[in-house]
N, C-alpha and C positions, 0 to 999 in steps of 0.2 A: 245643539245639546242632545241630538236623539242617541248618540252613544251612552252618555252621561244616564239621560235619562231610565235606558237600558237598565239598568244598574241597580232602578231603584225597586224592581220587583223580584229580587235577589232574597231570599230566605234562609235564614238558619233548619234544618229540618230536626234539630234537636228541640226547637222551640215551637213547632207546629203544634202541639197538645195547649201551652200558655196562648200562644195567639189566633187559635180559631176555633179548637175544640172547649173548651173551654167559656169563652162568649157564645158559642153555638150552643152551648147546654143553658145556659140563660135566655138564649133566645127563643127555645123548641117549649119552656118552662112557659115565658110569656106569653109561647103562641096558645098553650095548652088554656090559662086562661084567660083567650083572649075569646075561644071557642065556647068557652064553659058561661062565660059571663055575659060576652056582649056589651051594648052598648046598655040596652037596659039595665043591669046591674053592676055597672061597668068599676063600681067602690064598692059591692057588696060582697063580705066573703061567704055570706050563707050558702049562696050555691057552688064556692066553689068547697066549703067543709062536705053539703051534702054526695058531690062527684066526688068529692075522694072514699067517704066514709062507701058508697057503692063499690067503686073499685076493691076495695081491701075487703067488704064483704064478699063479692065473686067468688063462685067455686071456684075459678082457676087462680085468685089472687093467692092464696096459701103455697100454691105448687111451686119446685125448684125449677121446674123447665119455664112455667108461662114467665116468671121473674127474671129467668135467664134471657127467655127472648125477649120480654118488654125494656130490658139493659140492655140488648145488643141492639132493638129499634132504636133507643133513646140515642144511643151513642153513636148510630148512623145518619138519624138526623140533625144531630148537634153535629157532626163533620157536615152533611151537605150543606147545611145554615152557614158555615163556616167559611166552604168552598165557596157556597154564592156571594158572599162579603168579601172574598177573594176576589171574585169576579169583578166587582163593584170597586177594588181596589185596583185595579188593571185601565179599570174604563176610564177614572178619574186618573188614572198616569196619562193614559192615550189622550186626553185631554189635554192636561197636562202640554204637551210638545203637540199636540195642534197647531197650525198655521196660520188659521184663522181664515183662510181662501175656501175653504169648505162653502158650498151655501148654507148650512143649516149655522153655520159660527158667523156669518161674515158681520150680521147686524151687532153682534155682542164685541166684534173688534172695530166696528165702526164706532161703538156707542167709548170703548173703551178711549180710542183713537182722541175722539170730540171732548172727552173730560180731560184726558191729558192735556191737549190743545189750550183748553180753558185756564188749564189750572198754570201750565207754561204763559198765555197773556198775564195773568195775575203774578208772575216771579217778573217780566220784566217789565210790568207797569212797578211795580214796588223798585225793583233796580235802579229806576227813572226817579223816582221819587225819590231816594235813599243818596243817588248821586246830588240830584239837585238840592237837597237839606244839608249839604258837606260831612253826611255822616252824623247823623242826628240821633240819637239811642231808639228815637221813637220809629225811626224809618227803618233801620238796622232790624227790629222785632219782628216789623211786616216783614221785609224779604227773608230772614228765617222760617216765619211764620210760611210764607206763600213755598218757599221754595221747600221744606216739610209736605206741604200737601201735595206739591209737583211729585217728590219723589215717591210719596205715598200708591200714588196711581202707579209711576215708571219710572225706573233713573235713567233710561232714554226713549223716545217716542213709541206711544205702547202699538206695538203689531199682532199682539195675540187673545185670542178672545178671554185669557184669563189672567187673573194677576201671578199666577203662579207659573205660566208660561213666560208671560213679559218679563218676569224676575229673572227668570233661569236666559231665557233670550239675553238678555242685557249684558250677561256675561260673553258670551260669544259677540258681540259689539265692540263692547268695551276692550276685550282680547285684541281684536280683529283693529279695531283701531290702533292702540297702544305699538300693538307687536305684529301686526300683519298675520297671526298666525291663523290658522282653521283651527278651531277649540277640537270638532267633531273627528278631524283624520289624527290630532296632537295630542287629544286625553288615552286614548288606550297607552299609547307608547311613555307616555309623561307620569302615568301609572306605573309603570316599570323604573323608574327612576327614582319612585318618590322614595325616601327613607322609610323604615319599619315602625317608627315612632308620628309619620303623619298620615300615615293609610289606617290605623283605628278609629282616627278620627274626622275621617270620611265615611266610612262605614258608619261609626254611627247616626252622621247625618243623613244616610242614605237609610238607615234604619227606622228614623225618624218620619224622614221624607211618606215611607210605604207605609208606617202604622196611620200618618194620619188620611193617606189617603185609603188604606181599609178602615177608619172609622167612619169617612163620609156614607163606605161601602152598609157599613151596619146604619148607619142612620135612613137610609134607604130601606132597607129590609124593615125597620122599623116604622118607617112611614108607609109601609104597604098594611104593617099589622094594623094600622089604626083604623082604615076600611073596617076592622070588625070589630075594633075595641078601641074609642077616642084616648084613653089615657099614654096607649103606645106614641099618639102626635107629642104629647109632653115629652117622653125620650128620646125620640126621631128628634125634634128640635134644638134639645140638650146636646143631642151627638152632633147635629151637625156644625152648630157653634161653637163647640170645642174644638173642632174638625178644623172650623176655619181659621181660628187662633193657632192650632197648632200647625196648620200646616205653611202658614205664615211663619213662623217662627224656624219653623225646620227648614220651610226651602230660604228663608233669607241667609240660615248657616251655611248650609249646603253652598248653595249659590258663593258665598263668601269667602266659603274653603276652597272650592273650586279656583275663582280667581286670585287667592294669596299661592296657590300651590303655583300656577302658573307665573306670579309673578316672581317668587321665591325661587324655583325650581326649573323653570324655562329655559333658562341658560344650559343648565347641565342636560334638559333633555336636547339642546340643536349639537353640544357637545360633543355628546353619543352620536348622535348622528353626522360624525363629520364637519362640522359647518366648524369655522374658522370664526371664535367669538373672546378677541380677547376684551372685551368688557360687557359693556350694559347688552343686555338683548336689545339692537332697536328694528326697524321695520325692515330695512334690506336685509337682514339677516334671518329676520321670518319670512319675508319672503320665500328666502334660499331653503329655508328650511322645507317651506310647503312644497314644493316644488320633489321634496324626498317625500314626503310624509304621503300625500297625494300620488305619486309615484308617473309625477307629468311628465312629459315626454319632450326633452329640452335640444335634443339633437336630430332637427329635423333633415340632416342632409343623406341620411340610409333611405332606404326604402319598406 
């Protein structure tokens, strides 16, 4: 999925003002009294009426040039507040499609590995149990039940230290199984094929996909600010729980659209490519396909 992935730090640059300039003037706002207040008065607004009423008395608070540059500060550091939640948005993609072979991941995809593990014994102890009741209402709930929390973890054995890797993973599995194809050499190409009425709606889960991983980016920024003002940990925690909902939600679309495009759409991309498919896509014919897509080298009797 690291093409796919690709994808998802893709920006409108009409919308750069709505999604970073914008939150960066809230956040350079926060930081200002984060400075003023501290932890000490960290609910009181006395000191921060008396820093403002100082500022606005200043000889240079009247003038049109110190106003003009204290606007153009403001609105430099509200962009680089912005750029570093960009940044923050980048590290949690590069997460994202991690491997989980890293040493600094490996314990979080062992730990991920071992819960799935578990929760897989509990789908076919309930299966056992369900068989041998002959279908009993009360058995049938567990294995729903058990097999919900399986998937919850991974809809197939989890390999990545996050769930939003394993999710995205799963697709390139499940492809790879089904249809033999390589999701990673098939999706650029398979993007040229899709009709104009279902690449919007990729996009937007790719839109989705990136805002909630630039919110984890601002909830970070946030949880640095609370070092000097405890109230910022309440927003930093707020964001990052939103963060985590949303980006469960986005990447399970995403994910979702991915695999319907391929199964919907597959055919006509081996089409394009020559391959002789007068029906269902099935795996000899991904195969064949990969073998283009990959650009293998099937005639070894040249030199």
């Amino acid at each position: 999925m690291s093409v796919v992935l690709a994808e998802l730090g893709r920006q409108v640059a009409g919308r750069w003002a709505a999604v970073l300039l914008l939150p960066g003037a809230f956040y350079i706002c926060a930081a200002v009294v984060a400075a003023v207040l501290g932890h000490g008065h960290a609910l009181d607004p006395g000191p921060l009426r008396t820093w403002l009423d100082a500022v606005a008395a200043a000889p240079a608070g009247g003038r049109a040039g110190s106003v003009l540059i204290a606007a153009v500060a403001f609105t430099a550091a509200s962009a680089a507040a912005g750029m570093a939640a960009a940044g923050g948005e980048l590290l949690v993609e590069r997460l994202w499609s991690a491997s989980g072979r890293e040493p600094l991941l490996r314990r979080f995809t062992a730990a991920r590995r071992r819960r799935w593990e578990r929760a897989e014994a509990e789908v076919r102890a309930a299966l056992a149990e369900f068989a041998a009741s002959g279908g009993a209402p009360a058995a049938a709930e567990r294995l729903r039940t058990a097999i919900a929390r399986r998937d919850a973890v991974c809809t197939v054995p989890a390999d990545r230290p996050t769930w939003a890797g394993d999710r995205l993973n799963a697709v390139d599995q499940r492809i790879h199984d089904r249809y033999r194809l390589d999701l990673s050499a098939a999706w650029p190409r398979l993007w040229l094929v899709l009709p104009e009425t279902v690449r919007p709606e990729l996009v937007a889960a790719q839109t989705a996909c990136a805002s909630a991983a630039r919110l984890v980016g601002w909830g970070l920024l946030y949880l640095l600010l609370a070092v000097f003002w405890w109230p910022a940990a309440l927003l930093a925690v707020a964001m990052l729980l939103a963060a985590r909902h949303r980006t469960r939600l986005a990447i399970g679309v995403y994910a979702d659209l991915v695999e319907s495009s391929v199964d919907m759409f597959g055919r006509d991309l081996v089409l394009q490519l020559g391959v002789n498919c007068p029906g269902r896509l099935t795996r000899e014919i991904g195969e064949e396909a990969n073998s283009l897509l990959r650009k293998d080298r099937t005639d070894h009797s040249g030199g």
